[in-house]
C-alpha positions as CSV (number, residue, x, y, z in Angstrom):
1,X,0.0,0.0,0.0
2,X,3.0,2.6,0.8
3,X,4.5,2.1,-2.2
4,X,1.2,3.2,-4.0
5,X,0.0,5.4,-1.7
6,X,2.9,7.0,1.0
7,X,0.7,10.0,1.9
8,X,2.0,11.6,-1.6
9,X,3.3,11.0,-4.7
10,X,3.2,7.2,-5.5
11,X,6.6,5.5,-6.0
12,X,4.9,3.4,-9.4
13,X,3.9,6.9,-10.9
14,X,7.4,7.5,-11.6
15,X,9.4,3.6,-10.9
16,X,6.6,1.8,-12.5
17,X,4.8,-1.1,-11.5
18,X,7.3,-3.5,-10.4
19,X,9.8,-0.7,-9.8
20,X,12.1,-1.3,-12.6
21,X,12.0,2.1,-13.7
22,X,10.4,4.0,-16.2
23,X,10.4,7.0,-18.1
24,X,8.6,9.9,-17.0
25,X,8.6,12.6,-19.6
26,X,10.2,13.0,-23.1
27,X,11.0,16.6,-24.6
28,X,13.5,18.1,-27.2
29,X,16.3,20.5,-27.4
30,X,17.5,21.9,-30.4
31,X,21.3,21.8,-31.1
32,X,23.3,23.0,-34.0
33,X,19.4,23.1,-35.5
34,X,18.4,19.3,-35.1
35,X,15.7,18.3,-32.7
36,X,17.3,15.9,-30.0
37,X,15.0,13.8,-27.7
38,X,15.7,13.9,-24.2
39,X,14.4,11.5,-21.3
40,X,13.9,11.9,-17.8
41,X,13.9,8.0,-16.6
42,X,13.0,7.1,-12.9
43,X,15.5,4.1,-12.1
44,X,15.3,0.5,-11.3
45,X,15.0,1.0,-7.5
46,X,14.1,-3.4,-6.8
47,X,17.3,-3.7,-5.9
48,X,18.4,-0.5,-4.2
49,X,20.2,-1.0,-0.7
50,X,18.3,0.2,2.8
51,X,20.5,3.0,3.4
52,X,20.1,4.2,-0.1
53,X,16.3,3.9,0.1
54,X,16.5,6.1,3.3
55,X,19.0,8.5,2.0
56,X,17.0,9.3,-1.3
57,X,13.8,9.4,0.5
58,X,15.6,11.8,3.5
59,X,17.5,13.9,1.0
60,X,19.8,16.5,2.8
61,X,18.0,20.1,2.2
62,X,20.6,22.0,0.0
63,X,20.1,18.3,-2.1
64,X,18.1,19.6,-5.5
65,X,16.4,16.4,-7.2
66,X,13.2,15.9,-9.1
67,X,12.8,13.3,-6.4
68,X,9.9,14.5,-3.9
69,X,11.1,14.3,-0.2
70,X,8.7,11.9,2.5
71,X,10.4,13.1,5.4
72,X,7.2,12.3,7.0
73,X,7.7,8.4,6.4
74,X,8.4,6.7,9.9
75,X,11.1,4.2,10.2
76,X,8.7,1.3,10.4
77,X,7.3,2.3,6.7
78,X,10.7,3.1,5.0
79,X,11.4,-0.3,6.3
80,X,8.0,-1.9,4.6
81,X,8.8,0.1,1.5
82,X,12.0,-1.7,1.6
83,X,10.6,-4.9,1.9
84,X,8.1,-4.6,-1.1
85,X,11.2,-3.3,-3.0
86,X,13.2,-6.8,-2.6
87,X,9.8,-8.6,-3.4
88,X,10.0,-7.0,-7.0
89,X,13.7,-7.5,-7.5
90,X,13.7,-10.7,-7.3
91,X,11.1,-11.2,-9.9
């Protein structure tokens, strides 16, 4: 349920369904007059260590990142984010 639904933005909306990663907007620049398509791609986070998890989520505050902060996450539901994480990695 957290990973759907933490009290914000869902984790899927941007690292997909089974948290593989995805991509969550395309755009173009134009360089020397040619259109060149550029991708903003959520990673693969179903195999992303504890500490990693709790340091993306718990970014420091001069940290700029399209990542939304949920500094409001307790412990107990990084922790059961976490788990569901290692459930899809190993798919």
């Amino acid at each position: 349920m957290l990973y759907h639904n933490p009290r914000g933005i869902s984790c899927a909306k941007c690292h997909g369904e089974n948290a593989k990663g995805k991509i969550i907007a395309k755009y173009y620049i134009t360089k020397n007059n040619k259109k060149i398509l550029k991708k903003i791609i959520a990673p693969n986070i179903s195999n992303i260590t504890f500490e990693k998890l709790k340091k993306t989520l718990f970014p420091k505050k001069d940290i700029l990142t399209i990542m939304p902060k949920y500094s409001y996450l307790t412990e107990n539901e990084v922790e059961a984010i976490y788990l569901y994480l290692k459930s899809k990695g190993k798919k």
